[in-house]
C-alpha positions as CSV (number, residue, x, y, z in Angstrom):
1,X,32.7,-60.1,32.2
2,X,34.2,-56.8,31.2
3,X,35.0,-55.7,27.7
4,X,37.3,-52.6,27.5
5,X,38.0,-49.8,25.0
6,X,41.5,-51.2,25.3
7,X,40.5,-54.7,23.6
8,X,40.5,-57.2,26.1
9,X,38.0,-58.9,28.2
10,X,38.2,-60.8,31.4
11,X,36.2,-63.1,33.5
12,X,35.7,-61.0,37.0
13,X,35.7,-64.0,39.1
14,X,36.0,-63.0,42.7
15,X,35.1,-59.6,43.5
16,X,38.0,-57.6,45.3
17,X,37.0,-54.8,48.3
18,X,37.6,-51.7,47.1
19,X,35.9,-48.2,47.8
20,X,35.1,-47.0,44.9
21,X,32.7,-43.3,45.1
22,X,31.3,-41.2,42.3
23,X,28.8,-39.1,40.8
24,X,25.5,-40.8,39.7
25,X,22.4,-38.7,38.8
26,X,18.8,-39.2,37.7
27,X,16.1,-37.2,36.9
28,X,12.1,-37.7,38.1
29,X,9.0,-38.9,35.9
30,X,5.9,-39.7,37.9
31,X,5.8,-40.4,41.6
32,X,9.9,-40.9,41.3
33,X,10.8,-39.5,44.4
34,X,14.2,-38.5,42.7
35,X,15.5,-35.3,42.1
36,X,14.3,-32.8,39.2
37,X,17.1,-31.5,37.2
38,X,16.8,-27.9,36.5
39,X,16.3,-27.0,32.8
40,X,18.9,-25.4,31.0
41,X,18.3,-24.4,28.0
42,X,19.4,-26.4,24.8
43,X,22.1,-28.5,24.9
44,X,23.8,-29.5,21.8
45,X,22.5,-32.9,20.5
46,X,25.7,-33.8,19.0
47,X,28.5,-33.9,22.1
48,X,31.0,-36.3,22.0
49,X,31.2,-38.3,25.1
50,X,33.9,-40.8,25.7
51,X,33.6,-44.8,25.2
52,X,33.8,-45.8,29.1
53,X,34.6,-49.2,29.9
54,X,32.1,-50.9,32.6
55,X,32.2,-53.2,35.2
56,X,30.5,-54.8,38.2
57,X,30.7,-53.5,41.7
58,X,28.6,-54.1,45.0
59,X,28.0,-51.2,47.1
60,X,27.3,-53.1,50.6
61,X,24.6,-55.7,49.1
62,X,23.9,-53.4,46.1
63,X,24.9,-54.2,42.7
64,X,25.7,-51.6,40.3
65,X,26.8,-51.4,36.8
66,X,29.6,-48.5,36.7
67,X,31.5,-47.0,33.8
68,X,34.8,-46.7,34.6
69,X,36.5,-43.1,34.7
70,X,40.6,-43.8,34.7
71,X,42.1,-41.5,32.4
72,X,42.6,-37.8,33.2
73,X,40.0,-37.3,30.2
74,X,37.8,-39.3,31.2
75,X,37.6,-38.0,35.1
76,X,37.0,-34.5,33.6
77,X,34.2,-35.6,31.5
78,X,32.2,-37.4,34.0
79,X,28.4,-37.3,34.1
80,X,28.4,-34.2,32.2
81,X,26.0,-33.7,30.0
82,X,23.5,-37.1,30.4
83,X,19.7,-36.4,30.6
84,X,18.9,-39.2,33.3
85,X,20.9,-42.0,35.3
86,X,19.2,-45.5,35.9
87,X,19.4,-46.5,39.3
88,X,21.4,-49.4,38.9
89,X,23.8,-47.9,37.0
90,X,26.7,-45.3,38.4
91,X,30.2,-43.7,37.1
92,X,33.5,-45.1,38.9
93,X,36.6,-42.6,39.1
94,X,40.2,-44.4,39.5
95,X,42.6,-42.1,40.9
96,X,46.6,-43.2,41.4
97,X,46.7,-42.2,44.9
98,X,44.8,-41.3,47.8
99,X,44.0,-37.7,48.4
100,X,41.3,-35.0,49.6
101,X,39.4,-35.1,46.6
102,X,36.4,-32.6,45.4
103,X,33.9,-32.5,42.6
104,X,31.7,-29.7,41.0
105,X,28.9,-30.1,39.0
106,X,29.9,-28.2,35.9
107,X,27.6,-28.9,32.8
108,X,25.6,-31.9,35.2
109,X,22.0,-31.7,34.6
110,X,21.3,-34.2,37.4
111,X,21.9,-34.6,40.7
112,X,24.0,-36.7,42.3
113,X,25.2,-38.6,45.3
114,X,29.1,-38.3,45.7
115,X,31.1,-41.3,47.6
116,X,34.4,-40.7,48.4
117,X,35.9,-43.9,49.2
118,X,39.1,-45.0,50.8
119,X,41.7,-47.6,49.5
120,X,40.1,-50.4,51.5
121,X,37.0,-49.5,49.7
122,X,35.1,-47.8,52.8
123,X,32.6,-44.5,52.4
124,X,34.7,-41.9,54.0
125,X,32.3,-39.0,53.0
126,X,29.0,-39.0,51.3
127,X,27.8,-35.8,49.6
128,X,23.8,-36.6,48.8
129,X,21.8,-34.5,46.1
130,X,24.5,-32.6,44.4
131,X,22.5,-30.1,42.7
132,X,22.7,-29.7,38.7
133,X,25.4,-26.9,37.9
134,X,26.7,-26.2,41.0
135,X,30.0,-24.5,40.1
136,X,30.6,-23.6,44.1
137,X,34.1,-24.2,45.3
138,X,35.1,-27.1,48.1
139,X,30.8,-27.5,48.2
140,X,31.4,-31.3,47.2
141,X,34.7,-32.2,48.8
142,X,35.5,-35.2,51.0
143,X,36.6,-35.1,54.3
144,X,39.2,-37.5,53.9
145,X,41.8,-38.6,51.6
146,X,40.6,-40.3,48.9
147,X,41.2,-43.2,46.0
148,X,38.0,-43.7,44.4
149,X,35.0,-41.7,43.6
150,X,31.6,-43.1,42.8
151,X,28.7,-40.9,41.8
152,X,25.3,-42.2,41.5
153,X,21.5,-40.8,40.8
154,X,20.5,-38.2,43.8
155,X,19.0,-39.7,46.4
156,X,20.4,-43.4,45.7
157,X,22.1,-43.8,48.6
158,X,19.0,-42.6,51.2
159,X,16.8,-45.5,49.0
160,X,19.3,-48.2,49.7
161,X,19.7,-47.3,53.5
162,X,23.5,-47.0,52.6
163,X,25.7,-44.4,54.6
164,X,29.8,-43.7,55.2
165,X,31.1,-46.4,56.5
166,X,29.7,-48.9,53.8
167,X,31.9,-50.9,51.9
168,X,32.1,-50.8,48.3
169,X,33.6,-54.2,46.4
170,X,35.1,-53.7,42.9
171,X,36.7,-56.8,40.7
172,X,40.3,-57.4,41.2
173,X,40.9,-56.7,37.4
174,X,39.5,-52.9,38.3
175,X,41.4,-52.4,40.5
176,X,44.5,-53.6,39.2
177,X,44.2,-51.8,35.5
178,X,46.9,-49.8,33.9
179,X,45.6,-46.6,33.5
180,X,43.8,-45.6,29.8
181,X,45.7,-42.9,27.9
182,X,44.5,-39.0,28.4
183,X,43.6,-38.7,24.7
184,X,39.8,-37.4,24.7
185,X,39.6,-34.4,23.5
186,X,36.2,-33.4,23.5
187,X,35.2,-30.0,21.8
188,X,33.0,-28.9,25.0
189,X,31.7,-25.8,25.8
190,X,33.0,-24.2,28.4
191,X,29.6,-24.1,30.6
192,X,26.0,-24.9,30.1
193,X,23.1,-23.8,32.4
194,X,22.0,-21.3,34.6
């Protein structure tokens, strides 16, 4: 089932094949072997983040539970800003068309594994452990052209034995989705961190 910000919800029935790569990130507690995110000083404990939709994909034999990036707005905003992501959980970018595609890691505060994917839904490039903050240019880009983006936690991809190549299986009504309007307008700081 997925319920939208839009106001509707649909019955995913069969699950369409679609790449679909982002940005996921998680921090360590314990004997996580997970990345540490870097600390950063305070971070403002009221930042508005946008009301993502979420949805069902497989990555391979994986199943995650991604929220849904589709809007200009909502790209931009990403994994900005969250303390920890589970590892069943990941952020889904929807792009219009294919392209070579790159990501930074402005105002991230935990690493992440980038999968650019193709419009059959195939890895074409994995970038693994994206380090909190890195601002460097072309550092994170894919190799390819690219439709979808999926970013999970750092090192998710080495813990599912999962490499390019994979296939990555979204629902039909993802896939198919008129894009959301670009109306987020968060008040953000321009950069946070080192």
């Amino acid at each position: 089932m997925i319920v939208g910000r839009r106001g509707w919800t649909g019955v995913v029935g069969s699950v369409g094949v679609l790449g679909l790569v982002g940005l996921v990130a998680c921090g360590s507690r314990g004997e996580d072997p997970r990345p540490v995110a870097q600390e950063a000083g305070p971070f403002p404990p009221d930042l508005p983040r946008p009301a993502f939709d979420t949805a069902s994909i497989k990555v391979g034999d994986v199943a995650l539970t991604v929220e849904i990036a589709d809007s200009a707005d909502e790209r931009a905003y990403g994994c900005m800003f969250i303390p920890e992501l589970r590892d069943d959980r990941g952020m889904l970018f929807l792009f219009p068309s294919s392209e070579p595609r790159s990501f930074w890691m402005r105002n991230t505060r935990i690493a992440l594994d980038i999968a650019y994917l193709s419009e059959s839904g195939r890895i074409v490039t994995l970038r693994r452990n994206a380090q909190p903050f890195d601002e460097r240019s072309g550092a994170y880009a894919s190799t390819a052209p690219a439709r979808f983006v999926l970013e999970v936690a750092g090192g998710w991809f080495e813990r599912h034995g999962l490499n390019e190549g994979s296939m990555v299986w979204i629902p039909h009504d993802v896939l198919t989705r008129t894009p959301g309007p670009d109306d987020f307008k968060p008040n953000l700081p321009r950069r946070i961190g080192p």
